[in-house]
N, C-alpha and C positions, 0 to 999 in steps of 0.2 A: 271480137275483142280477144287479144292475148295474155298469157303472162307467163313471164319467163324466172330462172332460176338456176344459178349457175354456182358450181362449186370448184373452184379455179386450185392448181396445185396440190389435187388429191394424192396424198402418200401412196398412191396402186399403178399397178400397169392396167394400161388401159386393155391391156388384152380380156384380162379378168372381170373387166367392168362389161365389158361390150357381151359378152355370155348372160348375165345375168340382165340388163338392158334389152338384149333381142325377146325374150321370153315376156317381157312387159307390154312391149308395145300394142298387142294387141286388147290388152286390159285398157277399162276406164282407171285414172287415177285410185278412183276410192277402193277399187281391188284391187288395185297396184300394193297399195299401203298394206295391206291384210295378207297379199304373198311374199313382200318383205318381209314383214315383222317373221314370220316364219324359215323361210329360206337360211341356210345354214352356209353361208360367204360373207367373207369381210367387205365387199364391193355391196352387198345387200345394205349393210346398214348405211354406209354413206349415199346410194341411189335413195334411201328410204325418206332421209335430212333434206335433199336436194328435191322432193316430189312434194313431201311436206310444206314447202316452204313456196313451192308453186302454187300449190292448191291454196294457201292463204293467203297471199297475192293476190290468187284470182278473186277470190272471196269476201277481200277486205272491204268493197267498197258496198257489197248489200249487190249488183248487177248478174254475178253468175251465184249459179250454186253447183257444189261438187258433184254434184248428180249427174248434172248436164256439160261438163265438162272430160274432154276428148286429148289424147296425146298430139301435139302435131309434129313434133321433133324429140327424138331423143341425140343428143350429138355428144358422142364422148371420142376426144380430141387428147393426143398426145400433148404430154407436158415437157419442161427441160427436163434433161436428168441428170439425174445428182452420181459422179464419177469420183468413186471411193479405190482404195488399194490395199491390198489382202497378201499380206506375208506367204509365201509360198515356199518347196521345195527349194535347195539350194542357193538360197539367196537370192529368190528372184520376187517379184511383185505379179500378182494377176490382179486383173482389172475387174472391177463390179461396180453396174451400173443398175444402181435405184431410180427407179422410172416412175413419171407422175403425171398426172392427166388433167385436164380440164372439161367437166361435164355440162351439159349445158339442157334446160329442159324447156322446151315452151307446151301451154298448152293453148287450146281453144274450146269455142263449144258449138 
């Protein structure tokens, strides 16, 4: 049995997310949660919402328990990006582009 959880148009670049994601994977959920909470990135607390909200999915129906439950995907997926313009030297415009992702979690057990 699965459950999934996905947190679609995260304000981050996904570069930032995927560092702090590779270091989890080898964790069970429930010490995933406990090196979030900890961990000092803004990419922590949004993986923290999105792992939360898997485990109680998985949980909800009384068939798994967090204990027994295993990552089997973590997928963080670029998002559109949002293409802003930035007053520059001699009248000109430089371009900047705020980048966002789509995270996506399943687990099993």
């Amino acid at each position: 049995m699965e459950a999934k959880a996905e947190q679609t148009f995260a304000r981050i670049s996904p570069r930032k997310v995927r560092i702090v994601a590779k270091a989890l994977q080898t964790l069970t959920p429930a010490e995933c949660l406990v090196r979030l909470k900890f961990t000092n990135k803004k990419a922590a607390g949004i993986l923290y919402k999105v792992v939360k909200q898997a485990i109680d999915s998985a949980t909800r129906d009384g068939k798994l328990k967090a204990e027994q439950l295993k990552f089997k995907e973590i997928l963080v997926n670029p998002g559109p990006i949002l293409k802003r313009w930035r007053a520059a030297a001699r009248g000109r415009g430089t371009k900047i582009n705020k980048k966002t992702c789509h995270i996506k979690i399943i687990l099993s057990n």
